[in-house]
C-alpha positions in Angstrom: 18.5 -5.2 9.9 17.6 -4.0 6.4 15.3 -6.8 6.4 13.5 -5.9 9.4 13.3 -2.5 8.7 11.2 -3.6 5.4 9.0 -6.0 7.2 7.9 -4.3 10.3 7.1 -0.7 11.0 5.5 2.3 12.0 2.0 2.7 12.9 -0.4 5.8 13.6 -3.0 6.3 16.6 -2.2 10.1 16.0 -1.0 10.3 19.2 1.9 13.2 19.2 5.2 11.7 20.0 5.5 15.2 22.6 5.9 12.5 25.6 9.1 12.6 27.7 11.5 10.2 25.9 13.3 7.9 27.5 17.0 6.3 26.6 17.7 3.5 25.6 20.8 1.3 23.6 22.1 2.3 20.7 20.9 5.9 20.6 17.3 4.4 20.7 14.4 7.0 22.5 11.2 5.7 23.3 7.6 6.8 25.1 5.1 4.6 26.0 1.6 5.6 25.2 0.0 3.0 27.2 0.8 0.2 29.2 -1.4 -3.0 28.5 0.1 -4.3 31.2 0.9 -7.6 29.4 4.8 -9.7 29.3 7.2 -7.9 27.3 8.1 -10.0 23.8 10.8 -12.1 24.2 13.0 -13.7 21.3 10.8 -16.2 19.5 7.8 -14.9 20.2 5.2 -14.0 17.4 3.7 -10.5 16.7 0.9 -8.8 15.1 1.6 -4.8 14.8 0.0 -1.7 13.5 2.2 0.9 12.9 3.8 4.5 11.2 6.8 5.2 10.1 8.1 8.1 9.3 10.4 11.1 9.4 11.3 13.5 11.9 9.3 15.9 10.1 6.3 14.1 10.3 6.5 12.7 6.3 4.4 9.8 6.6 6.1 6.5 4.6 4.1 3.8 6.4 0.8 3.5 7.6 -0.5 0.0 8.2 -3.8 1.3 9.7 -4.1 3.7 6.4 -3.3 0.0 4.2 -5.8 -2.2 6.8 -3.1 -4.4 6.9 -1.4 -4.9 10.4 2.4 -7.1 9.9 2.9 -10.4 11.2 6.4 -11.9 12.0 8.5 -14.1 14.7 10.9 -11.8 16.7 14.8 -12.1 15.9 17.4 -12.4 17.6 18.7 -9.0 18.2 22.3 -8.1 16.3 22.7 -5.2 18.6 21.7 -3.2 21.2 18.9 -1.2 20.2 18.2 -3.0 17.1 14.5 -3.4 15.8 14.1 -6.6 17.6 15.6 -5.2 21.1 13.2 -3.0 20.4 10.2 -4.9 20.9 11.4 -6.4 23.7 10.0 -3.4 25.6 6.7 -3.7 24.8 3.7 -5.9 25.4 0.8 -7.1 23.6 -1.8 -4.2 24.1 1.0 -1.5 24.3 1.4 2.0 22.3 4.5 3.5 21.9 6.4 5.8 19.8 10.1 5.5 19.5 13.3 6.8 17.3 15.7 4.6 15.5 19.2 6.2 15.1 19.6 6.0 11.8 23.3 6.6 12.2 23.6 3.7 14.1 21.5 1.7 11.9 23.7 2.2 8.7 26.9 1.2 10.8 25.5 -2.1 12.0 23.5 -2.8 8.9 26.0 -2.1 6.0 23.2 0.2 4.6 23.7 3.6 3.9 21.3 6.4 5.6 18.5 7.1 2.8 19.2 9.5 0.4 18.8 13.4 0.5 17.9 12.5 4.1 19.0 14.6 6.9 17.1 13.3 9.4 18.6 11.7 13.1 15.9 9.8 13.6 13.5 7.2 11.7 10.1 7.4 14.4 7.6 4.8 14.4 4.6 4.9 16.4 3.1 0.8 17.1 0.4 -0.7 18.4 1.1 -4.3 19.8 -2.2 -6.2 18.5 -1.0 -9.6 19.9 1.9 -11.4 21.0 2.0 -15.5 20.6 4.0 -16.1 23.1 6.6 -19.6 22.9 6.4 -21.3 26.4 9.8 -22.0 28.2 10.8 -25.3 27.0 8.3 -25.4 24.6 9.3 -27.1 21.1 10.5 -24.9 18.4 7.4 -27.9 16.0 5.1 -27.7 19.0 5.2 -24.1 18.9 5.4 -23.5 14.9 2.3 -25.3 14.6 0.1 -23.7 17.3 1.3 -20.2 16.1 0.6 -21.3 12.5 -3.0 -21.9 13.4 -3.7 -19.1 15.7 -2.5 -16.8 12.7 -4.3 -18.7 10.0 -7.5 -18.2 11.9 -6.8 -14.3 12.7 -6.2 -14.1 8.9 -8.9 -16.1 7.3 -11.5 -13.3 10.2 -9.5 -10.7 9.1 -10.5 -11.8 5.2 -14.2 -12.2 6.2 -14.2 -8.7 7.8 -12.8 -6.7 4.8 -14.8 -8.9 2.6 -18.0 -8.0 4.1 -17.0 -4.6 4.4 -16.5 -3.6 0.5 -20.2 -2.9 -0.3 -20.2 -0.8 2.5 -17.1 0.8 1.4 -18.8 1.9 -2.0 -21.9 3.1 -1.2 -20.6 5.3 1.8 -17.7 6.4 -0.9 -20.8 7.4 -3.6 -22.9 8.8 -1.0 -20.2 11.1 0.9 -19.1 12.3 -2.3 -22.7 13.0 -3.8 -22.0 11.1 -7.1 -24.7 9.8 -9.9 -23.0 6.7 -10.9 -23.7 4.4 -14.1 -23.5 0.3 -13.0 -22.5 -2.1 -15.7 -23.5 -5.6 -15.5 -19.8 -6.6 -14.4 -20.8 -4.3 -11.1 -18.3 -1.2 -12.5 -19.6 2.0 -11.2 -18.8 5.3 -13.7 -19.6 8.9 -13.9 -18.5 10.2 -16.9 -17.6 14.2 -17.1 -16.3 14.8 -20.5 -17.5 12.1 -22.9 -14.4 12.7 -25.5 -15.1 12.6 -28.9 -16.3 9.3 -31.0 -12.7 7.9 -31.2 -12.5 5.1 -28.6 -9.9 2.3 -27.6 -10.3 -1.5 -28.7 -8.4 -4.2 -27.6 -4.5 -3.4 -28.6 -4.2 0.1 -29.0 -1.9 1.6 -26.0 -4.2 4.4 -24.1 -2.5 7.5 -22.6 -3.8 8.2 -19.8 -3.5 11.0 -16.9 -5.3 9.1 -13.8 -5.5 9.2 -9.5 -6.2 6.0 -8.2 -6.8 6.2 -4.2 -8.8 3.9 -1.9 -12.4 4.9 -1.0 -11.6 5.3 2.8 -9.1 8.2 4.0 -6.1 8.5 5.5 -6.2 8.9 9.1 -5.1 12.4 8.7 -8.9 12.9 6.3 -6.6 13.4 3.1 -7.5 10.9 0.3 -5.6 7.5 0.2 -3.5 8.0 -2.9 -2.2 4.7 -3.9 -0.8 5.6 -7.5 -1.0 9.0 -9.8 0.3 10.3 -13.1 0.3 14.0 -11.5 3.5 15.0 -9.8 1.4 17.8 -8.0 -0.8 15.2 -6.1 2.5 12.7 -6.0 3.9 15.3 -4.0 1.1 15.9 -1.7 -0.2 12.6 -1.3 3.6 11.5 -0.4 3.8 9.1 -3.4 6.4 10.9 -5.2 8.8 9.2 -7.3 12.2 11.2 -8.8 12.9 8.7 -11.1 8.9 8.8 -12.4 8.2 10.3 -15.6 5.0 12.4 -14.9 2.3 13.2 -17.3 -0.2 10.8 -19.4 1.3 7.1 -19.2 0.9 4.3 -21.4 -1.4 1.7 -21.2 -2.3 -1.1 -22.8 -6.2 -1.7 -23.7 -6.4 -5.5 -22.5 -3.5 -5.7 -20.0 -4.7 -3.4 -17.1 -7.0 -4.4 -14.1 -10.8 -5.2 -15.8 -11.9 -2.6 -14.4 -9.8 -0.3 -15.8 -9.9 -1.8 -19.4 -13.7 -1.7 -18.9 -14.5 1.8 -17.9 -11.8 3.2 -20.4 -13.9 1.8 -23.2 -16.4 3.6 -22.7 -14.8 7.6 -23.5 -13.2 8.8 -26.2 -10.3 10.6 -26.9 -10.5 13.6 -24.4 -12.2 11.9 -22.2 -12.4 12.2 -18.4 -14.4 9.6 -16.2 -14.2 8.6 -12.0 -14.2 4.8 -11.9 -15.3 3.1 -8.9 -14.2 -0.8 -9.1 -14.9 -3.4 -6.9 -12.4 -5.9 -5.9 -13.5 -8.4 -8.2 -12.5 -6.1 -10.9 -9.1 -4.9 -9.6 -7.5 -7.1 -7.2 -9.6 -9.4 -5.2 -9.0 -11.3 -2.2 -5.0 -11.2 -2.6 -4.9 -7.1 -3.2 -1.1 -5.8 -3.6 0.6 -5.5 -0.7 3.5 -3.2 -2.3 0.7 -0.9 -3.7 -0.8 -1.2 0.0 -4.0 -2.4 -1.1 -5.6 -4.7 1.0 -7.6 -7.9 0.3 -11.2 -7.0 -1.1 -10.2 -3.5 -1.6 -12.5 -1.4 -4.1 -10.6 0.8 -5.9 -10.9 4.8 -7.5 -9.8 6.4 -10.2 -9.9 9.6 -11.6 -8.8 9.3 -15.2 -8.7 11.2 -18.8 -7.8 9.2 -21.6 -5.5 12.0 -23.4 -4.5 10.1 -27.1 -4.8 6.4 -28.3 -2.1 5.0 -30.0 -2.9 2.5 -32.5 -0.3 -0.8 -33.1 2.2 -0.4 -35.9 1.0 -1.9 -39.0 3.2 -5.0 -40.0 6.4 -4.2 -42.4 5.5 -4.4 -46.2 6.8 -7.5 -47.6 6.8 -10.0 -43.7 4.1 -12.0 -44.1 2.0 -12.8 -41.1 4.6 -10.2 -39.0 3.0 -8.1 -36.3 4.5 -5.3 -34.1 3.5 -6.1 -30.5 2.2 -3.1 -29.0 3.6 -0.8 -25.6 3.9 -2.8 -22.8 6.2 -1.5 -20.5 5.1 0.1 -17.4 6.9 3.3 -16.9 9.3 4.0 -13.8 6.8 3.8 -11.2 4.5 1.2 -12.1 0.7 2.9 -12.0 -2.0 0.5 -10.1 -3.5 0.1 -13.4 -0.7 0.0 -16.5 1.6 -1.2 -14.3 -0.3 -4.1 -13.4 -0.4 -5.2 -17.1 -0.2 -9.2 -16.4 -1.7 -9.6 -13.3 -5.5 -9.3 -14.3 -7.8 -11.4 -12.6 
């Protein structure tokens, strides 16, 4: 169930779950928003969502709209009543609902514990039932496989073209709605600078430190900026990112190992120095993005950095010929979307 939990979940139309709820197994409540008057998913049958998920007090953890990244997966067999996958089994393709997961009853059919700190009844997730692939009665499990495996890889490879030919479009309406000047390098990086810093500036080894905001260049669907990663508990905490475990404040990073646009734009400010970064996908993360970071496929990225101290590598020990000290490479508890990315540059 913990696996199903992970891969499916919660989607926002911003409808308010105010509805009359009905009852259903295992402690379930559900509303449906609309009816698209479609069969309900059976077992075996393959779905495309868009969903939210989160708390009862309306503390948004998911957002698939917010990531442009609706889930895919087959349906499972349920392992009890009321389970995620009895679940869908009320819905059809075209449907939006909102319904509450008993978290109780979750961790006693799971073997998971109820999240921490949490004192919450409920987990609510509100979905959007894109499409349903429906297996045919008697249909075989190859036959089926293969028919769902193309219908999917020609829904993903559109979906690619569309957020592909949307990232120009992305940029300039990001620039324009925020009235920025912006510098283009020949790479395509787009920079204002604010505070130049002074003439000290990074080359290739020393470890920056770095106070930074990185957030997508569309909003949420509730108009608030789409915080992917920050070094400032203050908009951790309001963006819904927070980490306890995170150490807050400048972070190391590594001149070289970050995303090129990163390693590019911090070149160019010195020690003091505050900058916005606008990168285009080629720069950052490309046609693969990072799902657990929820950036999507051809996703330009935002950042809002000030390069706080550089930290030059350790000279080698007097006497150890040809010995080097290998500069800070460690991302910090919660990996950053640029210096925690350190090995995956494109």
């Amino acid at each position: 169930m913990k696996k199903g939990i992970v891969i499916l979940f919660a989607a926002t139309l911003g409808l308010a779950a105010c509805n009359q709820y009905k009852k259903g197994p295992g402690g379930l409540m559900y509303t449906i928003h609309k009816d698209g008057g479609k069969d309900k998913i059976k077992e075996g049958d393959i779905v495309k969502l868009n969903f939210i998920q989160k708390t009862e007090k309306d503390s948004v953890t998911v957002n698939t709209w917010d990531m442009d990244a609706p889930q895919v997966f087959p349906v499972q067999k349920k392992v009890y009543a009321g389970d995620m996958n009895d679940v869908l089994t009320l819905f059809g393709e075209g449907d939006s609902a909102t319904f509450k997961l008993d978290l109780d009853t979750v961790a006693k059919y799971s073997g998971q514990p109820k999240p921490a700190n949490t004192k919450d009844k409920y987990l609510v997730f509100t979905i959007k039932v894109e499409k349903v692939l429906q297996k045919g009665k008697g249909e075989a499990d190859s036959t089926f496989q293969k028919k769902a495996r193309d219908f999917f890889e020609k829904d993903y490879k559109a979906n690619i073209e569309r957020l592909k030919g949307a990232e120009a479009g992305k940029i300039k309406k990001y620039i324009a709605d925020n009235n920025l000047k912006t510098v283009t390098t020949a790479s395509g990086l787009q920079y204002v600078i604010s505070k130049p810093g002074n003439a000290e500036k990074p080359v290739l080894g020393d470890t920056m430190m770095v106070n930074y905001t990185g957030k997508l260049t569309t909003k949420k669907s509730n108009g608030k900026d789409n915080v992917f990663d920050t070094s400032d508990e203050k908009i951790a905490k309001e963006s819904g990112k927070h980490n306890p475990m995170a150490t807050y404040g400048p972070r190391p990073i590594t001149l070289g190992r970050a995303i090129p646009g990163f390693d590019e734009g911090l070149k160019l400010i010195g020690k003091g120095g505050k900058m916005t970064l606008i990168i285009p996908s080629n720069l950052a993360y490309g046609e693969g993005g990072m799902q657990q970071g929820g950036i999507s496929p051809f996703s330009p990225l935002v950042f809002e950095v000030e390069l706080s101290d550089i930290k030059k590598p350790k000279a080698a020990p007097a006497g150890v010929a040809g010995a080097t000290i290998a500069p800070v490479t460690t991302a910090p508890a919660t990996a950053p979307a640029a210096a925690g990315h350190e090995g995956h540059k494109h």
